[in-house]
Steps between C-alpha positions, in 0.01 A plus 500: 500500500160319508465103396410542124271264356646371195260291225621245284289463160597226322413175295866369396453211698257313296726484264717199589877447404574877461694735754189774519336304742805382662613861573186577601480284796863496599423903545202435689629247717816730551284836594269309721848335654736751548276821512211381667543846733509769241293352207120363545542235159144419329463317227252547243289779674293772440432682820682777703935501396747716442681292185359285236772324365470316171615201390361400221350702176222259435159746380371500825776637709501715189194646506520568878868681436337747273268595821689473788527784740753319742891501384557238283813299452557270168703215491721510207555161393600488084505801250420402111860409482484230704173326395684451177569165511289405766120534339447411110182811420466641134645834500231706484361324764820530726510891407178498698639312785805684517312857535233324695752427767719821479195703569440308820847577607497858407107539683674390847659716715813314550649236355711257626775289302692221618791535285660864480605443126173565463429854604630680180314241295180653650620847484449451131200384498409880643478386893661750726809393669404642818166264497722166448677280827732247492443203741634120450303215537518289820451100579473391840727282637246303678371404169825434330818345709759238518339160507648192632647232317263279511231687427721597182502174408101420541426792264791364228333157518136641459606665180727245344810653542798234631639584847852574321367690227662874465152668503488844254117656586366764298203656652226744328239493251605263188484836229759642302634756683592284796747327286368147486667415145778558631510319832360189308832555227724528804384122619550407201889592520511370852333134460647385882344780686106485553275844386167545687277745387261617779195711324255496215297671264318756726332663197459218285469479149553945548909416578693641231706169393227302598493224220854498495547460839180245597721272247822504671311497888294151322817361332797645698864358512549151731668765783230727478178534755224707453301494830199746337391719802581419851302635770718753666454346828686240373814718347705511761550144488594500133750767554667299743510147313715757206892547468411859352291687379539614139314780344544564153236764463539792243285769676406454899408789722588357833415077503335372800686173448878687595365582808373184577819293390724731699319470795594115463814545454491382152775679230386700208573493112343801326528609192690827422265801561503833591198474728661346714763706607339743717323218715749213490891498680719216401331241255584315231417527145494444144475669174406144307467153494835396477599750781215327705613143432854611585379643848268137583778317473736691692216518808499121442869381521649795707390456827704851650314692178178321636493681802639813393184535316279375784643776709377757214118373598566512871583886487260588264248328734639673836438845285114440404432436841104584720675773655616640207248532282242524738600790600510628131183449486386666835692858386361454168151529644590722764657730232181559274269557767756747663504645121135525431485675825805763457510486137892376486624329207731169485671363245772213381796598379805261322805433800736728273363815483311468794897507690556846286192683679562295829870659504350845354748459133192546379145715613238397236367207335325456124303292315377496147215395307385422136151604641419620810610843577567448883722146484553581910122590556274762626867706692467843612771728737496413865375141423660272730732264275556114657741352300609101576783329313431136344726370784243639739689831645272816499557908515308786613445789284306826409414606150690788400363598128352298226586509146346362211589458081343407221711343198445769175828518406738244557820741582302760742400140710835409517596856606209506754658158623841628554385805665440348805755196456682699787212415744441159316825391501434259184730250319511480121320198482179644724503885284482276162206283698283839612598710163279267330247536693194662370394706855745556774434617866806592751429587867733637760562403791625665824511449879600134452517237772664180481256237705721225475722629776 
C-alpha cells in the first residue's frame, strides 16, 4: 500500500491543563515515531492528503468539516454526559453546545473513541456503529518514566512537600466531575498523609462548581496543595515525587494522567466505574470516601499491599505500549482508505458476542434505534463485513441478507425479534434491550473468517 498522508487539524493545545492537547501531541509524536514508513504526519495543513483527522471541534475546523472532500476522522473526546460537571452553561445554552458538537461528530466519516463504553452511547445519538473505532490513548515513555531519587526529592522540596511525606496527587482540571470535593474530604480524614492537587481551572469562571471549588483551592485543608496548572513538561516530575495517584472522578473517558502515572510506576486509586473496565486490568478502587481512606492507609502501612498495587501500573503500562497502539493506529488508517477504495465496511463489536459469531453460535448481528432506521448503516448483500472485538480480535465476513423493522406494534416487534433469535443467538437481557427499540436492522452473515488465527 502507498505512504498515506495523514493531516492533523487541531487547536486543543492552546488550551493548557487539559488532556485534548496532551493527546494530541502524544499521537503525533507516536505516528511520526513509530510509523514514520507508512504514514506522511502533517499538522495543520491544507494541501494534497489522504486523511484529515480532527481534533478539536472549535468553528473553524468546523466549518472546514462540513466541506471536506478528503476522509475525515473525529476525535471523540466527551459526549453531553460527560461535560456535566465539567462546564457550568445555562441550559439552553448547553442544548446548543451539545447538538453543536454531535453534529460535528455525525458530519465526519469516522469517529474515533478512546474508551469503548462509549460506542453505544453514540449509537444513540443516531451515529452508525459501523462509522465508530475504538483506540486508547498513548503517553510516551520518554516523556513519562521512573525518576531517580534525588531528583524525587528536588521536585518534593520545590513544592513544599516534606521528604517523608506520603504524597496522594490528584491530577486534572479542578471541576466537579473530576471529583475534587471529594479528594479534598479524603485529606481531611487522613491529616498525616500530604494531598497535592496538580491542575486548575482551564475554563475559568465556565467550570461547573466553580465558586465552590475556587473557595476550597484558596482556603484548602493544612495537608492539601493546589499547584493550579503545571506545564506538562514538568508532569512527569510531579508524578514521581507522589505515593499514588488517586482519582476520584465521577465521569472520565480515558485520563491522560493514568497513563502517565503508570508509566512511572506509580499505584492507582480510582473510583468505582464502569468505564473503566474495558481499558483497565487489575486496579484498585473505591465506591466512596470512606472506602478511599480505607485503601490510603493500607498503601501507606502495608508495604507487601504497596507493591502489589505498583505491579497493577507496571502491567497496565507494558500493555499501552508504541508498538501497540501504533500499530492501531496504522490499520486504522490503512483500513478506511482500503474501504473508500473497495467499499468494505468495519465495525466494533462488544468481546461477548463478538466470540458467538467468531465460533459461528451465532451468523448475524443487530442493532436498534429510537431514530435512525439503519442503527448498522448504509448495509447491503455481498458487503464485506469487518468485525473487531473490544479486545482487539477481528473476523472476516460477507453479508448474507439484510432485514429491517419498524416498532408499530409492540408484540409483532418482539415476534420479528425472535424470528431470527436462532441466527442472533440473544440472551434475555439483550431481546428486552432491542424490543424497545424504535427501528431495528439485522444482517447476516456468511463465509466467515476468523483473522485472529
Amino acid at each position: 500500500m502507498k505512504k498515506l498522508k495523514i493531516n492533523m487539524l487541531s487547536r486543543g493545545q492552546d488550551v493548557k491543563g487539559q488532556g485534548v492537547g496532551s493527546a494530541f501531541y502524544e499521537l503525533v509524536d507516536l505516528l511520526k515515531e513509530y510509523a514514520g514508513e507508512t504514514l506522511d504526519i502533517t499538522v495543520n495543513e491544507s494541501g494534497d492528503r489522504d486523511i484529515d483527522h480532527y481534533h478539536t471541534i472549535d468553528p473553524g475546523n468546523y466549518l472546514r468539516l462540513k466541506v471536506d472532500n478528503k476522509i475525515t476522522v473525529m476525535y471523540c473526546h466527551f459526549l453531553p454526559e460527560t461535560l456535566e460537571g465539567s462546564i457550568s452553561l445555562p441550559k439552553p445554552a448547553f442544548d446548543i453546545f451539545a447538538m453543536y458538537f454531535l453534529d460535528f461528530y455525525k458530519s465526519a466519516d469516522y469517529l474515533v473513541v478512546v474508551n469503548p463504553i462509549f460506542i453505544d452511547e453514540l449509537v444513540k445519538y443516531d451515529i452508525p456503529r459501523n462509522n465508530i473505532v475504538y483506540i486508547p490513548n498513548y503517553v510516551s515513555k520518554k516523556d513519562f518514566y521512573v525518576q531517580s531519587d534525588e531528583i524525587k526529592l528536588a521536585t518534593r522540596k520545590k513544592y513544599g512537600v516534606a521528604e517523608d511525606a506520603f504524597v496522594v496527587l490528584g491530577v486534572g482540571q479542578v471541576q466537579t466531575r473530576k471529583g475534587v470535593v471529594s479528594f479534598v474530604e479524603v485529606a481531611k480524614q487522613s491529616p498525616e498523609m500530604t494531598f497535592v492537587w496538580a491542575g486548575g481551572f482551564s475554563f475559568g469562571a465556565i467550570t461547573d462548581g466553580y465558586q465552590e471549588l475556587k473557595a476550597i483551592v484558596e482556603n484548602p485543608p493544612s495537608n492539601v496543595i493546589f499547584t493550579d496548572i503545571v506545564p506538562r513538561e514538568e508532569m512527569n516530575s510531579i508524578f514521581n515525587m507522589a505515593d499514588v495517584l488517586f482519582m476520584p472522578s465521577y465521569n472520565e473517558l480515558f485520563p491522560m494522567a493514568i497513563l502517565e502515572a503508570v508509566n512511572t510506576e506509580t499505584p492507582l486509586l480510582l473510583r468505582n466505574l464502569e468505564l473503566y473496565e474495558d481499558i483497565l486490568f487489575n486496579y484498585l478502587s473505591g465506591d466512596n470516601d470512606d472506602d478511599f481512606v480505607y485503601f490510603l492507609n493500607k498503601l501507606k502501612n502495608s508495604d507487601k499491599f504497596y507493591e502489589q498495587v505498583t505491579n497493577y501500573s507496571i502491567e497496565i503500562s507494558k500493555f499501552y505500549s508504541k508498538e501497540h497502539v501504533g500499530q492501531q493506529w496504522i490499520d486504522f488508517y490503512q483500513r478506511i482508505y482500503q474501504e473508500q477504495m473497495n467499499h468494505e465496511i468495519s465495525m466494533f463489536w462488544e468481546t461477548k458476542y463478538f466470540e458467538k459469531l467468531r465460533s459461528g453460535k451465532a451468523t448475524a448481528i443487530v442493532d436498534g434505534s429510537q431514530s435512525a432506521k439503519a442503527p448498522l448503516g448504509n448495509i447491503t448483500p455481498g458487503d464485506k463485513l469487518l468485525v473487531t472485538s473490544f479486545n482487539n480480535r477481528k473476523l472476516k465476513a460477507t453479508v448474507k441478507e439484510v432485514f429491517y423493522h419498524e416498532n408499530t406494534d409492540d408484540e409483532a416487534h418482539l415476534d420479528f425479534l425472535l424470528n431470527y433469535q436462532g441466527i442472533l443467538k440473544l440472551d434475555a437481557s439483550q431481546i428486552k434491550k432491542y424490543a424497545n427499540r424504535t427501528y431495528l436492522q439485522i444482517v447476516e452473515i456468511s463465509e466467515i473468517e476468523d483473522l485472529s488465527i
